[in-house]
DSSP file (Angstrom, degrees, kcal/mol; ACC not computed):
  #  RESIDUE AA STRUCTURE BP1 BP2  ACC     N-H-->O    O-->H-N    N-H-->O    O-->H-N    TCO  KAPPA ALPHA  PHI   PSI    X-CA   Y-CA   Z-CA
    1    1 A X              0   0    0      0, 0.0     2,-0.3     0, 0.0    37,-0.2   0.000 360.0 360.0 360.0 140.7   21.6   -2.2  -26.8
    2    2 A X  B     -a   38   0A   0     35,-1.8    37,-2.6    34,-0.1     2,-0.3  -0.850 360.0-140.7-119.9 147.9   18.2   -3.1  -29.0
    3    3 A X        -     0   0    0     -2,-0.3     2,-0.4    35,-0.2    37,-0.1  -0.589  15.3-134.8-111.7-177.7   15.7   -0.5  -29.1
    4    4 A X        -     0   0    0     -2,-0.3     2,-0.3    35,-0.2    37,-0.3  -0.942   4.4-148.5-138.3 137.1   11.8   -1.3  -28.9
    5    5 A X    >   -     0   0    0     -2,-0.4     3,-2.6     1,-0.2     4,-0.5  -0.979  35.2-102.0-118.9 160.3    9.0   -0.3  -30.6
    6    6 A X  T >> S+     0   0    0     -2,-0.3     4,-2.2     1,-0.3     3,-2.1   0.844 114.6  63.1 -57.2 -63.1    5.4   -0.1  -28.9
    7    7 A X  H 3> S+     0   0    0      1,-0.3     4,-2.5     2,-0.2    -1,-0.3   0.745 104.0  44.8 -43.9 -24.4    4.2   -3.1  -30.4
    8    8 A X  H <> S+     0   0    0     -3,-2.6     4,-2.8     2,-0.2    -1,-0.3   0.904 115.5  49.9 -71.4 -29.2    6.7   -5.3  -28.7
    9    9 A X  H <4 S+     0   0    0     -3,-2.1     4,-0.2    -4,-0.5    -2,-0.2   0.563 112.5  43.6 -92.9 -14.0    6.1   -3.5  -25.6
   10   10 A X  H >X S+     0   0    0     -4,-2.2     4,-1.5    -5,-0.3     3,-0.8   0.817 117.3  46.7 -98.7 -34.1    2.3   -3.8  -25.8
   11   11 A X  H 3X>S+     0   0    0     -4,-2.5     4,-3.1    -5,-0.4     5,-0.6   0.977 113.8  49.6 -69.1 -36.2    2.6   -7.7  -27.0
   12   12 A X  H 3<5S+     0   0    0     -4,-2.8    -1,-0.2     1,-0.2    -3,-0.2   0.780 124.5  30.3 -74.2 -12.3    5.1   -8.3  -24.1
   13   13 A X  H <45S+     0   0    0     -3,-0.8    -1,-0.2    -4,-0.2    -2,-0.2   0.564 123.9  45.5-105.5  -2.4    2.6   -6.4  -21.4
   14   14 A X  H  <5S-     0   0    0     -4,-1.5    -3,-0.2    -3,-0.1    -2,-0.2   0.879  84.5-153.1 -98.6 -40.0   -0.8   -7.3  -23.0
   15   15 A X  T  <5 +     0   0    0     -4,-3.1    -4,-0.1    -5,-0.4    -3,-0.1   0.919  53.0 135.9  58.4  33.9   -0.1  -11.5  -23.8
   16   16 A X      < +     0   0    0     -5,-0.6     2,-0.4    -6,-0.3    -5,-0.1   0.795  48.7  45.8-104.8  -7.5   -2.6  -10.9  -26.5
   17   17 A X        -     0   0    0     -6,-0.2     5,-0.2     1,-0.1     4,-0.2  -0.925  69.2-143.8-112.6 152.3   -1.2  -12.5  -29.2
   18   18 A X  S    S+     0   0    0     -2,-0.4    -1,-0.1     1,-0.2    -2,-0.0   0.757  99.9  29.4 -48.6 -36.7    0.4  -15.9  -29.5
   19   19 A X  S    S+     0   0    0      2,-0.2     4,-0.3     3,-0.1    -1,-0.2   0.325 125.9  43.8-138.1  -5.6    2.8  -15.8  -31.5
   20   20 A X  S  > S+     0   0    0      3,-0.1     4,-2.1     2,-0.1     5,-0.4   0.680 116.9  44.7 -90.3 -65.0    3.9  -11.8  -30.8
   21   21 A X  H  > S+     0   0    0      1,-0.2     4,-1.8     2,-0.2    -2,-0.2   0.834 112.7  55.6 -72.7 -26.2    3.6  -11.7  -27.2
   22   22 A X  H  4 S+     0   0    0      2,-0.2    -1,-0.2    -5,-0.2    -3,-0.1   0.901 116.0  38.3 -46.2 -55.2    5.8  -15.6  -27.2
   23   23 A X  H >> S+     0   0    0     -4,-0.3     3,-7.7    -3,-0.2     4,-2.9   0.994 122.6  44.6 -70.5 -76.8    8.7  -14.0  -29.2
   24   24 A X  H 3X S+     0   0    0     -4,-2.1     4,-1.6     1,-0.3     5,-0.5   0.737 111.6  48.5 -25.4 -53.4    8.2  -10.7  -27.0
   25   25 A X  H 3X S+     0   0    0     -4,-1.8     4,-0.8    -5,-0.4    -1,-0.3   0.744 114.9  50.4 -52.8 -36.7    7.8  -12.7  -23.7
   26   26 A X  H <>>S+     0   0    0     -3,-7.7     4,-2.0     3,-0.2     5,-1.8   0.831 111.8  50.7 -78.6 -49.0   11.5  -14.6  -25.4
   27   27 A X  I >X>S+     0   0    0     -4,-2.9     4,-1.8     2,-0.2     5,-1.4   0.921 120.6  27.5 -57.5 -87.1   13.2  -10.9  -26.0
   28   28 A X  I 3<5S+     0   0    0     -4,-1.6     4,-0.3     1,-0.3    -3,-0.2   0.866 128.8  47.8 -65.2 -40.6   12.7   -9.2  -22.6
   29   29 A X  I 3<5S+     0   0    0     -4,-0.8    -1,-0.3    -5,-0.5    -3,-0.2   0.772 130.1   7.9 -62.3 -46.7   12.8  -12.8  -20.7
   30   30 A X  I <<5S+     0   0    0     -4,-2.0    -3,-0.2    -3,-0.6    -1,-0.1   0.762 127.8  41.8-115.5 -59.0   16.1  -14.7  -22.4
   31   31 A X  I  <<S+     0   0    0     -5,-1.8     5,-0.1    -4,-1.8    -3,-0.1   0.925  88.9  73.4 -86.7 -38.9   17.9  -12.2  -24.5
   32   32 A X      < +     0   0    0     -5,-1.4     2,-0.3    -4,-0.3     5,-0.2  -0.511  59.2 178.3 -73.0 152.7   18.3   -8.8  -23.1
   33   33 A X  B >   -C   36   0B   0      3,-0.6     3,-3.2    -2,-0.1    -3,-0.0  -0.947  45.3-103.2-148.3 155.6   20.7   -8.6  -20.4
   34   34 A X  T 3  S+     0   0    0      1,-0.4     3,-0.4    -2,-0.3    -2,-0.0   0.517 126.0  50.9 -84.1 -27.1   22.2   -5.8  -18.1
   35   35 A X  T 3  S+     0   0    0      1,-0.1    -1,-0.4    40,-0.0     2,-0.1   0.719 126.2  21.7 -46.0 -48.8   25.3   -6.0  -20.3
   36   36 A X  B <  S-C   33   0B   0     -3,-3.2    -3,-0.6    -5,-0.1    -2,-0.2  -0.628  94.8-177.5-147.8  65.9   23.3   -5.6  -23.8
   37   37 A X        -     0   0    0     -3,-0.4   -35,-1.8    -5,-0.2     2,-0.3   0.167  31.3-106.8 -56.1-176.7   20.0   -4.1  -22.9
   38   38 A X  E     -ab   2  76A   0     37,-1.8    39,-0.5   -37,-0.2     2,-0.3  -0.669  29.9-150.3 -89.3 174.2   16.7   -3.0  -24.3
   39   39 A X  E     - b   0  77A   0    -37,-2.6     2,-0.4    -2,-0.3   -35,-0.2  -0.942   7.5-160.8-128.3 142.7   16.4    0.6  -24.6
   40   40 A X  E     - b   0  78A   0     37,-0.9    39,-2.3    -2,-0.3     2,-0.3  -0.916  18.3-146.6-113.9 134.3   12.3    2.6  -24.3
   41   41 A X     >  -     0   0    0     -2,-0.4     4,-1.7   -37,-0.3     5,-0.2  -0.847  21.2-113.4 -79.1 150.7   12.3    5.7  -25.6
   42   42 A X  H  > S+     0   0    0     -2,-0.3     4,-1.9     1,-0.2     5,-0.1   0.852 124.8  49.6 -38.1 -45.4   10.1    8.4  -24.2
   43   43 A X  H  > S+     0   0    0      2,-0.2     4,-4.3     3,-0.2    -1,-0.2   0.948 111.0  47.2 -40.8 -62.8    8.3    8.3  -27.4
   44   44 A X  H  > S+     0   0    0      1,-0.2     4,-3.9     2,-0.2     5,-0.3   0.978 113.3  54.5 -59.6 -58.1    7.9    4.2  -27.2
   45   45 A X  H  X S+     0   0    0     -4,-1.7     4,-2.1     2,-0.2    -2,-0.2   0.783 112.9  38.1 -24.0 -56.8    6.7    4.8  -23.3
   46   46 A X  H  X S+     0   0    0     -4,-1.9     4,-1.3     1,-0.2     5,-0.2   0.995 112.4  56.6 -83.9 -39.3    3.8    7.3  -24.1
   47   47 A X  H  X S+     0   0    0     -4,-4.3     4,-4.2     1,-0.2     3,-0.5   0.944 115.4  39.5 -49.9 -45.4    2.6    5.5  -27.3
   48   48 A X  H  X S+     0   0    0     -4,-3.9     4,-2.3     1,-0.2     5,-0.2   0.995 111.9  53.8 -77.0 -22.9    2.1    2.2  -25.2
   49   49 A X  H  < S+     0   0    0     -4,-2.1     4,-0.4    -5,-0.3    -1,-0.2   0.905 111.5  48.4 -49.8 -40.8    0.9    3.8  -22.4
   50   50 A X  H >X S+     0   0    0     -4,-1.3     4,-3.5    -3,-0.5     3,-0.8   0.834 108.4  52.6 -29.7 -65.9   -1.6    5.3  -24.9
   51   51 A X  H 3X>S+     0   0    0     -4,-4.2     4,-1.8     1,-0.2     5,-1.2   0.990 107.2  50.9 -57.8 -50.4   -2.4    2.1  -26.4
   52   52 A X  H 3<5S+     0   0    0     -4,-2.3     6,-1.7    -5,-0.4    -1,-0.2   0.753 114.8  40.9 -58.0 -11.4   -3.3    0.5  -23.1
   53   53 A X  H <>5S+     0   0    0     -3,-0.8     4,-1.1    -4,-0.4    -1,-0.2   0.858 128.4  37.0-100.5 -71.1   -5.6    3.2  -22.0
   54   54 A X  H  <5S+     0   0    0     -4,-3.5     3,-0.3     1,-0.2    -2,-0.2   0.891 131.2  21.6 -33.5 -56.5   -7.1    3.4  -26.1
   55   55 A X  T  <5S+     0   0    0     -4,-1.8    -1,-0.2    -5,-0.3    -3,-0.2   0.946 135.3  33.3 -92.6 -41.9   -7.2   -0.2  -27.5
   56   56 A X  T  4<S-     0   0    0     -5,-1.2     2,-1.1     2,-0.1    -1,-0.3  -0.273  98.2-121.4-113.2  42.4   -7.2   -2.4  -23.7
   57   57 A X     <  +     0   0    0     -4,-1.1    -4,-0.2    -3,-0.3    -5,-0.1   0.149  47.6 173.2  81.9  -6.3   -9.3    0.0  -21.5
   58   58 A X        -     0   0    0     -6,-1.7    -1,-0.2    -2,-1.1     2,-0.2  -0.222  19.7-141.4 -39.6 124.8   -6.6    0.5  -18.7
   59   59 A X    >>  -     0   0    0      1,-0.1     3,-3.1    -2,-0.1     4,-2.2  -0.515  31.2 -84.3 -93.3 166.9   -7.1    2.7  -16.3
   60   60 A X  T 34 S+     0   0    0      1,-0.3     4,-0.3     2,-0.2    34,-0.1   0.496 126.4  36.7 -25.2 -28.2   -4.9    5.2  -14.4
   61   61 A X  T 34 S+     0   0    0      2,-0.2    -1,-0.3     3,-0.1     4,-0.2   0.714 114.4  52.7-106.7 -29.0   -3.5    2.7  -11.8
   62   62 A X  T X> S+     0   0    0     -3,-3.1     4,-2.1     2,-0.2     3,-1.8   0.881 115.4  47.2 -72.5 -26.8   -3.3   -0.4  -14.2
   63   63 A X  H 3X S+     0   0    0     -4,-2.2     4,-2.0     1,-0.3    -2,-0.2   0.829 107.1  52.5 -81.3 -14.1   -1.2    2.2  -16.5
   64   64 A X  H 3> S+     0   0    0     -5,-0.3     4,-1.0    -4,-0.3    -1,-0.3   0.497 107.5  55.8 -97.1  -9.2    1.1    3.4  -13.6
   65   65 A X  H <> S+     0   0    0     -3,-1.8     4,-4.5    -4,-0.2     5,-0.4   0.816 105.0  50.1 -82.4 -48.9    1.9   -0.5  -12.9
   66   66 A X  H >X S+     0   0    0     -4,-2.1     4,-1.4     1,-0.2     3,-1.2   0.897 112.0  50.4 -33.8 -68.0    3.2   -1.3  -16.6
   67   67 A X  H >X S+     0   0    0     -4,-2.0     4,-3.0    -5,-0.2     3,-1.7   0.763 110.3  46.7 -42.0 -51.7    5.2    1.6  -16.0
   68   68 A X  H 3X S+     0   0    0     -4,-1.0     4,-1.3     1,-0.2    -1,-0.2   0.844 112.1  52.7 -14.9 -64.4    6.3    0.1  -12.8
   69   69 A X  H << S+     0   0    0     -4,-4.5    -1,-0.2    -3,-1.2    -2,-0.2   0.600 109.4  44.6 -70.1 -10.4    6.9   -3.1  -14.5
   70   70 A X  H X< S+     0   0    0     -3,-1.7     3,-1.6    -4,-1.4    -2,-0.2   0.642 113.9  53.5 -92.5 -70.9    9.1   -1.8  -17.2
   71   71 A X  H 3< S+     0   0    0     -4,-3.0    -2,-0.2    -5,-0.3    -3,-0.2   0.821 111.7  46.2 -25.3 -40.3   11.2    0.6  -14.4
   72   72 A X  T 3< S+     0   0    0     -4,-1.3     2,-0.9    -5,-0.2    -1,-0.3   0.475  86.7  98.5-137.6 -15.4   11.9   -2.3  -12.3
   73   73 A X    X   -     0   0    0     -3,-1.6     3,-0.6    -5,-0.2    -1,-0.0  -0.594  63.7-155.4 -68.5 107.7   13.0   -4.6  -15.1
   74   74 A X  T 3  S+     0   0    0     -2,-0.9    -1,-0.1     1,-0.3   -37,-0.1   0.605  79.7  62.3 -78.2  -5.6   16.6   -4.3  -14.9
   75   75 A X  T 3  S+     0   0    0    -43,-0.1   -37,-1.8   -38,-0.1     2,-0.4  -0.164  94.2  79.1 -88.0  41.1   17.8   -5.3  -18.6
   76   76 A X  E <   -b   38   0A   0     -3,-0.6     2,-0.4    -6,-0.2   -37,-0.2  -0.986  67.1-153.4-133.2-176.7   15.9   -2.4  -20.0
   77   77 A X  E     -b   39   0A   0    -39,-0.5   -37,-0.9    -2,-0.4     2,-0.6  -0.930  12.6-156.9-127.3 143.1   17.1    1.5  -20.1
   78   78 A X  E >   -b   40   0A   0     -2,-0.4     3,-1.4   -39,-0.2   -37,-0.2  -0.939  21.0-115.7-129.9 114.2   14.3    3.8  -20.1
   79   79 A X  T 3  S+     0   0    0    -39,-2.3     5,-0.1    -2,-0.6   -40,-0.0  -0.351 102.5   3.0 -39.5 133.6   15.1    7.6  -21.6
   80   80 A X  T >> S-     0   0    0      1,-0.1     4,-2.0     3,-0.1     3,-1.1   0.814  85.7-177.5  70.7  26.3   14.8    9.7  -19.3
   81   81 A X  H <> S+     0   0    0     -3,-1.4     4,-1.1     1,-0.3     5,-0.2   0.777  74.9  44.0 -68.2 -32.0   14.0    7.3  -16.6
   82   82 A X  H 3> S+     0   0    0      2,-0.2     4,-1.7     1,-0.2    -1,-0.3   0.756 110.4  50.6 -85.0   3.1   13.3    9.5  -13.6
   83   83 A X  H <> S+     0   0    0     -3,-1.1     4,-1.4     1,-0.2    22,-0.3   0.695 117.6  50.6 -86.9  -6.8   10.9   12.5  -15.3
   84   84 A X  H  < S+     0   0    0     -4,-2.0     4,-0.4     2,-0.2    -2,-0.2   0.621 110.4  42.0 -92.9 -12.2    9.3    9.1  -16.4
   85   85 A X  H  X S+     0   0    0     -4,-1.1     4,-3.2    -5,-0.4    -2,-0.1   0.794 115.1  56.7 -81.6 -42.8    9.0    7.5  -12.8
   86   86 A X  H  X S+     0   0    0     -4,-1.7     4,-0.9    -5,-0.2    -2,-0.2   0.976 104.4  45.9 -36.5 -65.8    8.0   11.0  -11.8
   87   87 A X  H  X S+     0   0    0     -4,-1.4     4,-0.7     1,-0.2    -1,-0.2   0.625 109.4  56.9 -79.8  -1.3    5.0   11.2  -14.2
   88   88 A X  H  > S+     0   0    0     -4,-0.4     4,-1.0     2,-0.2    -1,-0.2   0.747 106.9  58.1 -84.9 -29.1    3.8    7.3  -13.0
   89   89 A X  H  < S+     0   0    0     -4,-3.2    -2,-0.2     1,-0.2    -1,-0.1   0.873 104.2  39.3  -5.6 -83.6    3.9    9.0   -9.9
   90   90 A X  H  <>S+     0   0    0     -4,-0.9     5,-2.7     2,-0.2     6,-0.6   0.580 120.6  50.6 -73.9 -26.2    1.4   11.8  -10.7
   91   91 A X  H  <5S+     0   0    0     -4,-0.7   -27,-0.2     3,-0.2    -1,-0.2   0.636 112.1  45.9 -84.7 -22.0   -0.9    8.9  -12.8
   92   92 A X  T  <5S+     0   0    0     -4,-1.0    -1,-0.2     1,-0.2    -2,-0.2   0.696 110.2  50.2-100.2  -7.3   -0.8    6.6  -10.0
   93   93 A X  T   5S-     0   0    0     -5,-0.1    -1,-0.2     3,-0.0    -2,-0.2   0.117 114.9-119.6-111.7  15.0   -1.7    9.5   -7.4
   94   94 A X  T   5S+     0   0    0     -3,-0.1    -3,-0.2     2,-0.1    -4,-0.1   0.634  77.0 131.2  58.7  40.7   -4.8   10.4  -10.1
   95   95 A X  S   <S-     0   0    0     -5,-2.7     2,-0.3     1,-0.0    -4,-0.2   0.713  74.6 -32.0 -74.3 -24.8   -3.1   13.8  -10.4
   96   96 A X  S    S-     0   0    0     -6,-0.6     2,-0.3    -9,-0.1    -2,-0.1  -0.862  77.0 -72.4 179.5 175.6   -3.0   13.9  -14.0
   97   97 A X    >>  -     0   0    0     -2,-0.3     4,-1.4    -3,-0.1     3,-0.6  -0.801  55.9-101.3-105.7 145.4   -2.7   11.5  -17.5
   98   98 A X  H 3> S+     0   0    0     -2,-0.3     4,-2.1     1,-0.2    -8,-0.1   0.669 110.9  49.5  19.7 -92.7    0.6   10.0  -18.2
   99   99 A X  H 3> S+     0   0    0      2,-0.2     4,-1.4     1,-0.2    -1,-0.2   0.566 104.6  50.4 -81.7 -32.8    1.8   12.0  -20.6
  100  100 A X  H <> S+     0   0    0     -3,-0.6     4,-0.7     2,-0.2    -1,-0.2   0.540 104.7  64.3-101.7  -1.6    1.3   15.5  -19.4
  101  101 A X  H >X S+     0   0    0     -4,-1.4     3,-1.4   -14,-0.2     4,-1.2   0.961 113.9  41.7 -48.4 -78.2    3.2   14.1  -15.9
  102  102 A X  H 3X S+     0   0    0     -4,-2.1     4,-1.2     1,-0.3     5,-0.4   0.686 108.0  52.0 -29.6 -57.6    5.9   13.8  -18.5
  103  103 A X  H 3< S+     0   0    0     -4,-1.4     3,-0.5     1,-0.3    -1,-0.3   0.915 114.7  48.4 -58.5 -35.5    5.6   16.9  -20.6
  104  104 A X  H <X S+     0   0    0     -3,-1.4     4,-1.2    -4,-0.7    -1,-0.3   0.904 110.3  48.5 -77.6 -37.4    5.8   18.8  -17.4
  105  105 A X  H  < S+     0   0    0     -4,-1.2    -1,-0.2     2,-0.3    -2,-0.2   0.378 112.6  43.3 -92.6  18.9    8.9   16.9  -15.8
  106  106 A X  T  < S+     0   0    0     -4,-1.2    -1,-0.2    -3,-0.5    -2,-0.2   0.094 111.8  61.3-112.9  14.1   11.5   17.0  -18.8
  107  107 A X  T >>>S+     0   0    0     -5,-0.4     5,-1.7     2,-0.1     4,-1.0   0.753 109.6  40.7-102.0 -38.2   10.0   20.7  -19.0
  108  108 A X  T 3<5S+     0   0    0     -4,-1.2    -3,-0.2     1,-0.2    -2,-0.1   0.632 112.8  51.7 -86.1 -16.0   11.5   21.0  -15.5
  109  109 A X  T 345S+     0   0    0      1,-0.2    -1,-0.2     2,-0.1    -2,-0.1   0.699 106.3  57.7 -83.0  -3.0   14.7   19.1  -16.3
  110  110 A X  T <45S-     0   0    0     -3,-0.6    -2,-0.2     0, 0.0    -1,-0.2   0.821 126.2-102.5 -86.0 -33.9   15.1   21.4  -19.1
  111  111 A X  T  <5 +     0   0    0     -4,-1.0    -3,-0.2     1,-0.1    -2,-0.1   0.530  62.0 163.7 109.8  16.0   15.0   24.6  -16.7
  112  112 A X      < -     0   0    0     -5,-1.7     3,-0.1     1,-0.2    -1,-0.1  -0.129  35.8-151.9 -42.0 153.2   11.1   25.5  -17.6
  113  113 A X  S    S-     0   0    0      1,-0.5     2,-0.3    14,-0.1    -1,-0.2   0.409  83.3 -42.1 -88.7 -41.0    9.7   28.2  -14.7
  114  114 A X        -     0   0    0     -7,-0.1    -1,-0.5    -3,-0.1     2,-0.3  -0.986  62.6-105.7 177.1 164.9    6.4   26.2  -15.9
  115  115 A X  E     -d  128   0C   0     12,-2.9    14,-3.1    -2,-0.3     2,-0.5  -0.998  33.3-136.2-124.3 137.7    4.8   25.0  -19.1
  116  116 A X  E     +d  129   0C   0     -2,-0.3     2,-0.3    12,-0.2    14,-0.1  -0.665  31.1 174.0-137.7 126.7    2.0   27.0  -20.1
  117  117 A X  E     -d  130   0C   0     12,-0.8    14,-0.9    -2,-0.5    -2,-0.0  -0.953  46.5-147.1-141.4 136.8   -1.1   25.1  -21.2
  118  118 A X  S    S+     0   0    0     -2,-0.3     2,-0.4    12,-0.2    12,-0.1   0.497  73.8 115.1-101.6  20.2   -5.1   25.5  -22.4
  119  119 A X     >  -     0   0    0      1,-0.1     4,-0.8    10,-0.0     5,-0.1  -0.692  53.1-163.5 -68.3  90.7   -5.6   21.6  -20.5
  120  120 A X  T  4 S+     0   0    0     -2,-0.4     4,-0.4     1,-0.2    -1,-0.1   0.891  89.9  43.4 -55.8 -41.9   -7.9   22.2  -17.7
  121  121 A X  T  4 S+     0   0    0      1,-0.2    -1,-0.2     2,-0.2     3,-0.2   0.755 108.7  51.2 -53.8 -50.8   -6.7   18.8  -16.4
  122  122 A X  T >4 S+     0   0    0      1,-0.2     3,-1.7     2,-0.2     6,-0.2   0.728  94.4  76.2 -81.7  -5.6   -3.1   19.0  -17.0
  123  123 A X  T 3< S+     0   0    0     -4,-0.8     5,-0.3     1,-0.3    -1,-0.2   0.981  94.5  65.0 -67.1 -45.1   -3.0   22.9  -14.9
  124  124 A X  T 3  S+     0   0    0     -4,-0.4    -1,-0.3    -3,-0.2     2,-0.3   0.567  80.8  81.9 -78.9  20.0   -3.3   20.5  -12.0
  125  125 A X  S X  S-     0   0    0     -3,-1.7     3,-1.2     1,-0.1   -29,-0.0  -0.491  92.8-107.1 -72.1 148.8   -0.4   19.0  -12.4
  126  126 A X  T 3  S+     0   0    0     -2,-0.3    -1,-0.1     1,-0.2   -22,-0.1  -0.528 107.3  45.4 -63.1 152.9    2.9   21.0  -10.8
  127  127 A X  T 3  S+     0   0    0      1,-0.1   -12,-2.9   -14,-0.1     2,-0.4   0.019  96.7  90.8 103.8 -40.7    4.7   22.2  -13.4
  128  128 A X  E <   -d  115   0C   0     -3,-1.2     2,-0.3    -5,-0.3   -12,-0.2  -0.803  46.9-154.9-123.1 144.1    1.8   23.9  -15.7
  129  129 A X  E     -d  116   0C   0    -14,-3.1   -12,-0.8    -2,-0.4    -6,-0.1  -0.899  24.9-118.0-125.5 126.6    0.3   26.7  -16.1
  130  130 A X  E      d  117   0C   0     -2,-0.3   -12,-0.2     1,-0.2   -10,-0.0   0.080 360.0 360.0 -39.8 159.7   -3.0   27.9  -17.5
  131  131 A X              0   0    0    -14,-0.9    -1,-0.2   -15,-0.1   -13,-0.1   0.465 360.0 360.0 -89.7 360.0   -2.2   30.4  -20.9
């Protein structure tokens, strides 16, 4: 298994470089296979998700297809891949950002009653609660 760090995962969804996004485009397309995947960590997941909303202006429904498009690519492993299908869920249903989908459903695989938050936004999610 090869592990990823956001910048391949933003050149391989973004196509914004030539010569980054070529190689990337080489990696997920040619080399990984369902035998010797990539691996995302939760970590690499929220940083690109981050970047694409910060640096490229994606909004809440373009960022809930990347996720899509990474899920549904079958040479990669995603940590934690349903509290992260979960929280593309809650992003694509405009419940909530990304990230605090997340916090709230590996706080509920964990055995959380609730996660307890001062995020006016993230309180509508399931899962949280004001503090």
């Amino acid at each position: 298994m090869i592990g990823f760090d956001t910048n391949v995962v933003v050149r391989y969804l973004t196509q914004d470089d030539p010569q980054q996004s070529r190689r990337a485009t080489q990696i997920f397309g040619h080399q990984l296979t369902t035998v010797e995947p990539g691996f995302l960590s939760v970590v690499t997941m929220v940083e690109t998700l981050w970047v694409l909303g910060r640096a490229y202006g994606f909004i809440g429904q373009e960022i809930a297809a990347a996720v899509e498009l990474l899920l549904q690519t079958d040479v990669l492993v995603i940590e934690n891949e349903r509290e992260v299908f979960t929280a593309m869920i809650a992003l694509n249903l405009g419940r909530g950002d990304f990230a605090d989908a997340l916090i709230a459903a590996l706080g509920a695989k964990a055995g959380c009653a609730c996660t307890l938050t001062f995020d006016h936004k993230a309180v509508r999610l399931s899962g949280f609660h004001a503090a």
